[in-house]
C-alpha positions in Angstrom: 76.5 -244.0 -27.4 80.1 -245.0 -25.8 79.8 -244.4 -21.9 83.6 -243.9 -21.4 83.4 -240.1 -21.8 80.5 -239.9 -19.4 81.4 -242.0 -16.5 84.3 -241.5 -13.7 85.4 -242.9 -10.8 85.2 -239.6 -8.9 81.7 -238.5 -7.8 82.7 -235.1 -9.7 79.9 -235.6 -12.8 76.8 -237.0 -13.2 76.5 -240.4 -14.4 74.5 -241.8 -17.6 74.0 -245.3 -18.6 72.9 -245.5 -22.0 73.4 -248.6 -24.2 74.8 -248.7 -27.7 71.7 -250.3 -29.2 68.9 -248.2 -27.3 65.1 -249.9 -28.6 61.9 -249.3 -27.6 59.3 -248.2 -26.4 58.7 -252.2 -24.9 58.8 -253.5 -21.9 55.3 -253.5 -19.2 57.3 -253.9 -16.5 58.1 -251.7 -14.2 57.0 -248.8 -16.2 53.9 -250.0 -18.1 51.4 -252.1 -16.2 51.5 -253.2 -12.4 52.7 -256.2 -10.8 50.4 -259.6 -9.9 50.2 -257.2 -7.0 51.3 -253.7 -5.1 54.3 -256.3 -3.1 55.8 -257.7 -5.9 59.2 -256.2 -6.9 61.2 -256.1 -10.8 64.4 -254.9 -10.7 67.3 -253.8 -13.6 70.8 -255.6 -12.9 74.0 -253.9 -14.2 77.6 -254.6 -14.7 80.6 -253.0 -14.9 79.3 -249.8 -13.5 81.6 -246.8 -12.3 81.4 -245.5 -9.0 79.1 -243.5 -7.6 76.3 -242.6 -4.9 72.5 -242.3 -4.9 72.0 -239.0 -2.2 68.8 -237.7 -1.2 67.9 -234.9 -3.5 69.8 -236.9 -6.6 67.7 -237.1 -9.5 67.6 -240.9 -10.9 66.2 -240.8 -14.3 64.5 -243.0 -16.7 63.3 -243.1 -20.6 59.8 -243.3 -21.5 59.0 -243.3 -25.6 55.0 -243.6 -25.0 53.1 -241.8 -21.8 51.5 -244.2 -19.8 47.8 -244.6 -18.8 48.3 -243.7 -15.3 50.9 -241.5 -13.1 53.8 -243.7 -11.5 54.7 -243.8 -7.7 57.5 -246.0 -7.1 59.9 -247.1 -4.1 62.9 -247.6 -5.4 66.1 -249.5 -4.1 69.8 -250.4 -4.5 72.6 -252.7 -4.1 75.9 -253.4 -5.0 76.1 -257.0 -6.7 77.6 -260.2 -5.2 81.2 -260.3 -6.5 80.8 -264.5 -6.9 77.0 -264.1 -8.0 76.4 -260.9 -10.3 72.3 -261.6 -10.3 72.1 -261.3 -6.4 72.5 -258.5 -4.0 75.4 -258.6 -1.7 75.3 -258.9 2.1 75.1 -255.4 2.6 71.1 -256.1 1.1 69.4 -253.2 -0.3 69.0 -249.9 0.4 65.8 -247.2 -0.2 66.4 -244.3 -1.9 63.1 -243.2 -3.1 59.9 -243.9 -1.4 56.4 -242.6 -2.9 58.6 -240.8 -5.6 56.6 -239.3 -8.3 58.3 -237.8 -10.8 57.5 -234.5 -12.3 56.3 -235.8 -15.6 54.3 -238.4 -14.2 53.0 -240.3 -17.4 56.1 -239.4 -19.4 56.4 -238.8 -23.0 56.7 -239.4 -26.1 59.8 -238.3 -26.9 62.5 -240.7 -27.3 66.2 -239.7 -25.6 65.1 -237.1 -23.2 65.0 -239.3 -20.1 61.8 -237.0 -18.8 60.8 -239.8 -15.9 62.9 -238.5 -13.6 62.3 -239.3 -9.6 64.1 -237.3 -7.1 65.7 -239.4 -4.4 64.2 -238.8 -0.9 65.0 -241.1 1.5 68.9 -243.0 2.3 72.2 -242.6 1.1 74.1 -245.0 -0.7 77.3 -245.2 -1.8 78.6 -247.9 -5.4 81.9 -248.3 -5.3 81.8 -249.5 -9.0 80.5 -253.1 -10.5 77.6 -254.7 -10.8 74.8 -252.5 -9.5 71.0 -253.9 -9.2 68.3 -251.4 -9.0 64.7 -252.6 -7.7 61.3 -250.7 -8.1 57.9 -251.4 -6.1 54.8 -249.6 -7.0 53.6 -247.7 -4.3 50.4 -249.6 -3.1 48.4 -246.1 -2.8 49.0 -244.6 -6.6 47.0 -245.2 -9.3 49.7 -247.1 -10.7 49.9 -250.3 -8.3 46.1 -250.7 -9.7 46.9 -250.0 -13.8 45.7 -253.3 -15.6 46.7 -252.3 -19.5 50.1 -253.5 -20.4 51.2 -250.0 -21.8 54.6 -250.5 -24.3 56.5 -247.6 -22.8 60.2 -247.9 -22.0 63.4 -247.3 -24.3 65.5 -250.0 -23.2 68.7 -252.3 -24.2 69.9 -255.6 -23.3 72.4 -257.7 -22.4 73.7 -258.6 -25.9 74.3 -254.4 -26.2 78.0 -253.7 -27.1 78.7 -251.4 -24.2 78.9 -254.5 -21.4 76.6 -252.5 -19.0 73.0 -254.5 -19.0 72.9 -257.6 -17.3 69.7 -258.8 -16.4 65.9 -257.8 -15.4 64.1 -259.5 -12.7 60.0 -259.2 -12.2 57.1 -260.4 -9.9 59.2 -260.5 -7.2 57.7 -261.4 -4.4 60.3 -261.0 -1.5 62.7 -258.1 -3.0 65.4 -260.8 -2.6 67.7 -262.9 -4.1 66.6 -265.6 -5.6 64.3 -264.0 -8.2 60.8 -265.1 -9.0 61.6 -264.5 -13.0 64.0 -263.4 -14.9 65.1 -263.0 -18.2 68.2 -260.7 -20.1 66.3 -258.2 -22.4 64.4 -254.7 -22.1 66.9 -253.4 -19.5 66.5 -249.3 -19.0 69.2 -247.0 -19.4 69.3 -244.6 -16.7 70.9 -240.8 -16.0 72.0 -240.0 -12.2 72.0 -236.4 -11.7 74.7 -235.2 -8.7 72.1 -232.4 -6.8 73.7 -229.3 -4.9 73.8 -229.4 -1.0 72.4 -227.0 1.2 73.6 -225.6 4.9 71.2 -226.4 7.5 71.9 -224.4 9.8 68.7 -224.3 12.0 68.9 -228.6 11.3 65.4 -228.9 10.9 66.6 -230.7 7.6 65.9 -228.2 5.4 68.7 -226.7 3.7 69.3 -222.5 2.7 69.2 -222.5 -0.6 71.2 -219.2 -0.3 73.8 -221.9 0.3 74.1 -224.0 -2.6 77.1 -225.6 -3.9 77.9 -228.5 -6.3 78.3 -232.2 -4.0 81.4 -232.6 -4.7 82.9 -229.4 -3.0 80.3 -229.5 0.0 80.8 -229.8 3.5 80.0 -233.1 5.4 77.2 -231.5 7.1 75.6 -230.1 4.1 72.2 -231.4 3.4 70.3 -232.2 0.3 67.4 -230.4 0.8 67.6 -226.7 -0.2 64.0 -225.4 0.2 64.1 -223.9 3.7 62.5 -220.6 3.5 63.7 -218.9 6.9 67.5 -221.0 7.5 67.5 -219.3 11.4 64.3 -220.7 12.1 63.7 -224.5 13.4 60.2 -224.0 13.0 60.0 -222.3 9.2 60.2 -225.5 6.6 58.4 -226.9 4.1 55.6 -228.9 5.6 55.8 -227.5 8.8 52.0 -226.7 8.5 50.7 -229.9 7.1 47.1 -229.1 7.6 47.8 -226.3 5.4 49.7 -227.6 2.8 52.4 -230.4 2.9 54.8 -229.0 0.5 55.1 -225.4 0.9 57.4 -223.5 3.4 55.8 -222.6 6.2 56.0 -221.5 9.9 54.4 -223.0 12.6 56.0 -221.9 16.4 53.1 -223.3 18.3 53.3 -226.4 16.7 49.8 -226.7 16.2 50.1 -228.0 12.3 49.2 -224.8 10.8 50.8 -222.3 9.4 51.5 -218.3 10.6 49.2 -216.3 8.6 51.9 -213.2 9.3 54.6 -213.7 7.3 57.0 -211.9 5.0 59.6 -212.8 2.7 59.3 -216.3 0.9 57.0 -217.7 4.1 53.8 -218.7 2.7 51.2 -217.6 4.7 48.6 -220.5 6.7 45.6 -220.0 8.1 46.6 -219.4 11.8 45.8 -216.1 12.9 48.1 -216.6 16.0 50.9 -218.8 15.7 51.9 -218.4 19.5 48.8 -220.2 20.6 48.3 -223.9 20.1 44.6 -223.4 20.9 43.5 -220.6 18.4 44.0 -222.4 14.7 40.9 -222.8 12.3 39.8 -225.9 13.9 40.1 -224.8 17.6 36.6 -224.3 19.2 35.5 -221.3 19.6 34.4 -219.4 22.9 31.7 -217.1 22.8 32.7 -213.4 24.2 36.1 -213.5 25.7 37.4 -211.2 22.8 40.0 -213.9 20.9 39.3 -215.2 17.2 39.6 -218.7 18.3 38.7 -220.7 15.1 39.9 -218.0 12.9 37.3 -217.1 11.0 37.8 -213.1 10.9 35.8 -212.2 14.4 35.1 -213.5 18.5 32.1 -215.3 18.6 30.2 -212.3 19.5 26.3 -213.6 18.4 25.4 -216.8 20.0 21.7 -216.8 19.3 22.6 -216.2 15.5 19.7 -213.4 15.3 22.3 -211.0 13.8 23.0 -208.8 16.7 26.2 -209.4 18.8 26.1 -209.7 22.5 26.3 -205.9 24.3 29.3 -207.3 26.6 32.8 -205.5 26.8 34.6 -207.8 24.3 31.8 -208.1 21.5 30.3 -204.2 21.8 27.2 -204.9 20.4 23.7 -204.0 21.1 22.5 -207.5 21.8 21.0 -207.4 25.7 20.1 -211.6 26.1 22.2 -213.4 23.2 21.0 -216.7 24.1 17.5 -215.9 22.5 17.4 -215.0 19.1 14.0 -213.3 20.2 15.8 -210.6 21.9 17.4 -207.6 20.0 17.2 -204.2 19.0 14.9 -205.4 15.8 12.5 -207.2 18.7 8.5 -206.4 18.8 8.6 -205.3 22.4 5.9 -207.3 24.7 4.6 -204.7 27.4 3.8 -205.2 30.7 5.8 -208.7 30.4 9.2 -207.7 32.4 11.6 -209.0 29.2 13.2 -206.0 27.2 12.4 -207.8 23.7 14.0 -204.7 21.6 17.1 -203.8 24.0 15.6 -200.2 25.1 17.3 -200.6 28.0 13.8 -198.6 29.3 11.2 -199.8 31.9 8.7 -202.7 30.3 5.9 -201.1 32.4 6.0 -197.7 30.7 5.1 -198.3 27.1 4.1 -194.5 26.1 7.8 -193.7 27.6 6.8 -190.8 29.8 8.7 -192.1 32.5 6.1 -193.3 34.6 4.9 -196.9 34.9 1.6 -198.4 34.4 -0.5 -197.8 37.4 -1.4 -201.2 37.4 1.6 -202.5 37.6 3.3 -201.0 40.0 3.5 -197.5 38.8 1.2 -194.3 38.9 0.9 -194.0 35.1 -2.8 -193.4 34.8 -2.9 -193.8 30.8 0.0 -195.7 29.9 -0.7 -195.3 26.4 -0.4 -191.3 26.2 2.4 -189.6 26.9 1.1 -186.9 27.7 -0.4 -188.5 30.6 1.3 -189.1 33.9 1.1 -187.5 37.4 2.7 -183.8 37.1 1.8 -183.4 33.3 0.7 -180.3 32.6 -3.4 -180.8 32.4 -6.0 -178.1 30.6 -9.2 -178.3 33.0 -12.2 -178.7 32.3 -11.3 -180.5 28.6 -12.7 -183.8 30.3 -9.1 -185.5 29.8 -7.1 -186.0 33.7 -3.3 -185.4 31.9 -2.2 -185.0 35.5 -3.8 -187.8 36.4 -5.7 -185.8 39.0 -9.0 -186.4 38.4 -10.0 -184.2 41.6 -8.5 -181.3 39.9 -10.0 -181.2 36.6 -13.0 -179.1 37.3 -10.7 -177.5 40.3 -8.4 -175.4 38.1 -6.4 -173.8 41.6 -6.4 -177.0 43.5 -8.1 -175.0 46.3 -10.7 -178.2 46.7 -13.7 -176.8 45.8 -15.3 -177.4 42.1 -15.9 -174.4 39.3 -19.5 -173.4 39.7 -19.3 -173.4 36.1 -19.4 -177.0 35.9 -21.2 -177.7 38.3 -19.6 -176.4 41.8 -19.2 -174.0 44.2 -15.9 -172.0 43.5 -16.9 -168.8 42.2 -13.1 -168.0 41.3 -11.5 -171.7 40.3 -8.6 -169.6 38.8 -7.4 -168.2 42.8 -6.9 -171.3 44.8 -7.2 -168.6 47.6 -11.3 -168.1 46.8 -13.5 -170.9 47.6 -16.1 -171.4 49.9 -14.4 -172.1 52.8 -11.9 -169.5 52.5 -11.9 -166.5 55.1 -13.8 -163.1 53.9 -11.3 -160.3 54.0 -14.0 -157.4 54.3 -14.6 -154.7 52.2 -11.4 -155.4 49.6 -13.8 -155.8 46.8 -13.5 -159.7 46.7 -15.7 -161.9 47.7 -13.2 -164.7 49.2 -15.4 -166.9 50.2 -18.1 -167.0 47.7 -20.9 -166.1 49.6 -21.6 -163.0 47.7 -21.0 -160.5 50.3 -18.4 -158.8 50.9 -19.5 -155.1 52.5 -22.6 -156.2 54.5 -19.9 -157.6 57.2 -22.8 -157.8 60.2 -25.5 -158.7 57.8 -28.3 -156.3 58.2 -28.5 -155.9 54.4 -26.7 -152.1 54.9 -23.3 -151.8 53.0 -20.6 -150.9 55.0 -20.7 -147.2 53.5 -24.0 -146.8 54.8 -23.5 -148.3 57.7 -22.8 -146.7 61.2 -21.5 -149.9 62.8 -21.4 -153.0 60.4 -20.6 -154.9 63.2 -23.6 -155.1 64.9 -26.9 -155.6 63.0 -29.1 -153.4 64.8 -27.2 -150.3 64.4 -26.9 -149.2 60.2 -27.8 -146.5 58.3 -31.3 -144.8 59.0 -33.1 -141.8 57.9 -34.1 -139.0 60.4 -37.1 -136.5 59.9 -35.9 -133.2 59.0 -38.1 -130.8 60.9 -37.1 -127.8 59.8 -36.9 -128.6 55.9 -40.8 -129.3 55.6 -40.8 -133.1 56.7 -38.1 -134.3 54.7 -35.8 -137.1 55.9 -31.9 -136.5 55.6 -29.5 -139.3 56.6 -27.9 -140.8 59.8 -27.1 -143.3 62.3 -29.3 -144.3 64.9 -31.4 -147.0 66.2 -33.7 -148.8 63.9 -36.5 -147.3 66.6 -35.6 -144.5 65.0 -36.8 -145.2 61.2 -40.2 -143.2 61.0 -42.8 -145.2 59.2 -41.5 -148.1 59.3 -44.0 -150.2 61.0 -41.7 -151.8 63.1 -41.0 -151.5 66.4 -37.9 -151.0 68.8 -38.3 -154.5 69.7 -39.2 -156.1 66.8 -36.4 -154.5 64.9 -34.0 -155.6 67.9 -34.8 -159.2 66.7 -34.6 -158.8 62.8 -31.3 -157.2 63.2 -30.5 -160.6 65.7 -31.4 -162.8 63.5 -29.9 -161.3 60.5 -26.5 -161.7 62.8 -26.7 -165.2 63.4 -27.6 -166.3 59.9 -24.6 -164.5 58.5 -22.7 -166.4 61.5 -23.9 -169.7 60.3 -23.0 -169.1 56.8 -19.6 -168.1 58.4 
């Protein structure tokens, strides 16, 4: 292939450098095997090149005819030639262009012409003003290439008896990446294609470039970049790789600068993993602080259950039903311990009132009298004489009126236990058909054994009803009040009558 159609003196087309007689695949060197080590340098030398320049985001490309064994990383560097010694760089020295470059195709092919290893430049400028050119590779110490020990045949090549005038001379296990060379020799010398990229505006200059902007190199402005992956042009902190501890390649933002990326995006931002990208100290490797209502870590939530037992804390910012979450022991799933003043289940009730009646043990502390019923607490309502104190009364469970005195039906005194106002020490109210205070009287008010109805004065025992000889009706004895001198037949005298009635008085006064 003639290279006087392809190359100019302009910039304005890419350039290829392709011999005549193109052989292959050969060569081990720098394409198939590594160096003695990762800092030895091999290097093509050309002549009577056109002029051109190696920019970042160029695409310098070589021709594999076999894949090789492993991927290739390679630094790669250029020089214009000494113009009174075409083997050795000039004073200018060389310059990097590519550093780490892996190309896309890492292994190559097997296709022969397609020039598929193809590295895109990333690091200086440099500008050939036509000549001898010498281009110099180093094997990135890291990739698995610096570390290949086959000698894989790989690279379509020419030499410097090719017809076109352009291959000079390789150089190889290099061990200063200057002139003079360590070894040389004048055959297997790659062809290579240098493909112009577009330039980009930057206009936020974080070096990434809009690729909204795009236009060819040669009609771009100065300041135009390279680089034309900027996602968001008006913002410094939008790039690829602004997030690195999310991803080192893609477009990003990061505005607190805390190496990951907004998890908020829209448009062609890729989303990170920070959940607020104002706040250096919230990112998914922050700590995280238990309760004060921020996601620190971002893993979805506040770290709201501290004791791990499943239940967040029951403060403001967490809203759960956790009452102690510093002990997994405590929480609304909890046995409850009684009587031990910890709320194990998060009742939020009293730990001395287990039958929840709302009165505490009487033992401790409260007046609970059965803390295990609750039916049973003081002011319950209680069914006497059922042998159970609900009230916990026991005075009042055989005293159905609370009047003090016991039911004679079990066992006491109160003839009436359903009127508090009957009992034996109540006051008789006379003659009302109740006997009020149990003594069973309540018409015999002075005692002589005569009911008030027959009695002439049943206030005083020796007057009350007495029968009076009737005379006139044949001996008969009609009715009346009068003395009990006056009871014929009775065998008792005034006097001795006197006293009976006396002492009936004063026993119905004691029992008063």
């Amino acid at each position: 292939m003639l290279l006087s159609s392809l190359l100019s003196l302009s910039f304005a087309q890419d350039v290829t450098v392709v011999g005549n007689s193109v052989y292959g695949p050969s060569n081990c060197i720098p394409f198939g095997m590594p160096y003695t080590n990762a800092n030895h340098y091999m290097g093509f030398i050309y002549q009577n090149l056109p002029a051109m320049t190696f920019n970042p985001g160029d695409k310098l490309a070589f021709d594999l005819a076999a894949q090789n064994d492993v991927d290739i990383t390679m630094d790669i560097y250029v020089a214009a030639a000494d113009s009174s010694n075409p083997d050795s760089e000039d004073a200018n020295g060389f310059t990097q262009i590519a550093a780490g470059a892996t190309p896309s195709n890492p292994r190559g092919n097997a296709v022969q012409g397609d020039y598929e290893l193809e590295f895109t430049l990333n690091s200086g400028s440099f500008t050939f003003s036509g000549g001898g050119l010498i281009i110099m590779f180093q094997p990135t110490a890291s990739s698995a290439f610096a570390s290949d020990g086959s000698c894989t045949q790989v690279l379509m090549s020419s030499n410097s008896g090719d017809s076109s005038g352009y291959f000079r001379r390789r150089f190889y296990t290099e061990t200063d990446g200057a002139y003079p060379w360590s070894g040389t020799d004048t055959s297997v010398i790659g062809g290579f294609h240098l493909t112009y990229g577009y330039r980009y505006d930057d206009a936020d200059e974080d070096g990434y470039g809009d690729p909204a902007t795009q236009v060819l190199f040669t009609n771009a402005p100065d300041d135009y970049i390279s680089d034309g992956t900027d996602c968001d042009d008006t913002d410094p902190y939008t790039h690829p790789g602004a997030a690195p501890n999310d991803s080192e390649t893609e477009c990003m933002r990061d505005q607190d600068e805390d190496d990951f990326g907004d998890s908020v995006v829209s448009g062609d931002i890729v989303a990170g993993l920070d959940c607020d990208d104002s706040d250096p100290d919230v990112n998914p490797t922050a700590e995280e602080v238990a309760y004060d209502g921020i996601d620190n870590d971002c893993d979805g939530s506040d770290l709201c259950d501290v004791d791990e037992d499943g239940y967040d804390d029951d403060g403001t910012n967490c809203a759960g039903d956790d009452c102690d979450d510093a002990d997994p022991d405590i929480n609304p799933a909890a046995a409850e311990i009684w009587y031990d003043g910890i709320d194990q289940d998060c009742a939020q009730d009293s730990d001395y009132d287990a039958d929840a009646d709302g009165h505490d043990k009487g033992t401790s502390g409260g007046d609970d009298c059965d803390d295990n019923d609750a039916a049973t607490y003081p002011g319950a309502e209680d069914d006497p004489y059922d042998g159970v104190v609900n009230d916990c009364d026991e005075a009042d469970e055989y005293d159905a009126d609370g009047d003090g005195f016991t039911s004679v039906d079990h066992g006491g005194t109160d003839c009436d236990d359903a009127n508090a106002a009957i009992n034996p020490g109540a006051d008789e109210v006379w003659y009302d058909g109740v006997d009020d205070n149990c003594d069973g009287n309540d018409d015999d008010q002075d005692w002589d054994s005569v009911p008030n109805a027959d009695d002439c004065d049943d206030l005083d025992p020796q007057i009350f009803a007495c029968a009076v000889e009737d005379t006139a009706g044949g001996g008969a004895y009609t009715g009346g009040c009068g003395q009990s001198s006056n009871v014929p037949g009775s065998g008792l005298g005034t006097g001795a009558l006197a006293l009976l009635g006396l002492g009936l008085f004063r026993m119905r006064r004691r029992r008063d």
